[in-house]
C-alpha positions as CSV (number, residue, x, y, z in Angstrom):
1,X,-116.4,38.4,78.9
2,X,-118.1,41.1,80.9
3,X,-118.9,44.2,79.6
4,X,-117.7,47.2,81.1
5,X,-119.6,49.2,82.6
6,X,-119.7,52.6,80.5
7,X,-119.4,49.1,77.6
8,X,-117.9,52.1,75.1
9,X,-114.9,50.2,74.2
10,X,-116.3,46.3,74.4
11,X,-119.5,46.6,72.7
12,X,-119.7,44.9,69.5
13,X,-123.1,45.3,68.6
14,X,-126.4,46.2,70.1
15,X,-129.7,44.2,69.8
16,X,-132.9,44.4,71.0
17,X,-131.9,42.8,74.2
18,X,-128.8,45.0,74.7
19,X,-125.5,45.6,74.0
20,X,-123.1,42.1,72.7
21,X,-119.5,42.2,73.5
22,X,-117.0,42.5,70.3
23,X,-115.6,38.9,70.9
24,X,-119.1,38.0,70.7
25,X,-119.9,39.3,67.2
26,X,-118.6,39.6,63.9
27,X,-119.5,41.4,60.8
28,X,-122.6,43.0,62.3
29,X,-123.4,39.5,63.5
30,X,-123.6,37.4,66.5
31,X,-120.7,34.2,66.3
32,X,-122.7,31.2,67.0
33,X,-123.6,30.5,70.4
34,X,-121.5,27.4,71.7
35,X,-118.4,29.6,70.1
36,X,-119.6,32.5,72.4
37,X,-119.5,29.7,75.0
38,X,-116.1,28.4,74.5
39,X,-114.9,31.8,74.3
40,X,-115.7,33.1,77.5
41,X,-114.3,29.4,79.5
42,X,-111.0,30.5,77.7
43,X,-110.9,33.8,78.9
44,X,-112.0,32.8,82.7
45,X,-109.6,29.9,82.1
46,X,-106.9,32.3,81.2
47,X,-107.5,35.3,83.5
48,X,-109.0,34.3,87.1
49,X,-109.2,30.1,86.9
50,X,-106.0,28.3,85.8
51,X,-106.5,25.0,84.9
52,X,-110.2,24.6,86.7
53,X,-112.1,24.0,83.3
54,X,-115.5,23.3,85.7
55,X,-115.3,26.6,87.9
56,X,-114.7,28.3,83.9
57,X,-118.2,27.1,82.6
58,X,-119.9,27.7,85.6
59,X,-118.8,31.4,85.6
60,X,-119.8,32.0,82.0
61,X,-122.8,30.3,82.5
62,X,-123.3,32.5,85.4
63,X,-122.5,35.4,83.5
64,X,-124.0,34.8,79.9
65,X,-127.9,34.2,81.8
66,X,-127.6,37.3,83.3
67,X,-127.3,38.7,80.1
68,X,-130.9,39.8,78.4
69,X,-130.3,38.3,75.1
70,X,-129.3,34.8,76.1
71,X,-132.2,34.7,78.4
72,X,-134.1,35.3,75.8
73,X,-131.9,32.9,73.4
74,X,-130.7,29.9,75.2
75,X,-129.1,27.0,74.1
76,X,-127.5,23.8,75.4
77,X,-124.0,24.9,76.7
78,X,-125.9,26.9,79.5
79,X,-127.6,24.2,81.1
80,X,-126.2,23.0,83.8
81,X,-124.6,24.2,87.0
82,X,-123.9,27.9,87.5
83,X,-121.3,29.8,89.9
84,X,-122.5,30.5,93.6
85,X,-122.6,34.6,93.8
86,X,-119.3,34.2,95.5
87,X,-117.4,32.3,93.3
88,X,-118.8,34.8,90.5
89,X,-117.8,37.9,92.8
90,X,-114.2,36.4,93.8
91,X,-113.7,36.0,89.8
92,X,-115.0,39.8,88.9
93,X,-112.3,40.7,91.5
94,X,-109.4,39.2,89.3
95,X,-110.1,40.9,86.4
């Protein structure tokens, strides 16, 4: 999910490449990537895309490359096609 944007309340950890969300982390440690992956489909699944599994991964694979540390750490899951800027806006909206 996106952080917020003081991130005082999401922020699970903080690595070189900048703050991780707490459903993206446990123990001190990041959850393995395709999890991370799955996770955030559910949760635009659940909150601004019901029942459009597609337009789910392309908004977290939209959101997760704009992140710093999965630029700098990608994997499989985030190839392939991405939101358009309005699809990604019109879903910030809803949440």
């Amino acid at each position: 999910m996106p952080l917020s944007e003081d991130g005082i309340h999401d922020t699970g950890l903080v690595m070189a490449e900048g703050p991780v969300c707490i459903h993206d982390s446990t123990d001190g440690k990041m959850k393995v990537p395709q999890e991370i992956f799955e996770g955030g489909v559910g949760f635009f699944l659940s909150s601004v895309t019901p029942g459009d599994r597609s337009l789910a991964e392309r908004i977290t694979r939209k959101n997760m490359k704009s992140l710093p540390y999965w630029q700098a750490h990608p994997f499989a899951e985030l190839e392939g096609s991405e939101a358009s800027d309005e699809e990604f806006a019109e879903a910030m909206k809803k949440l």
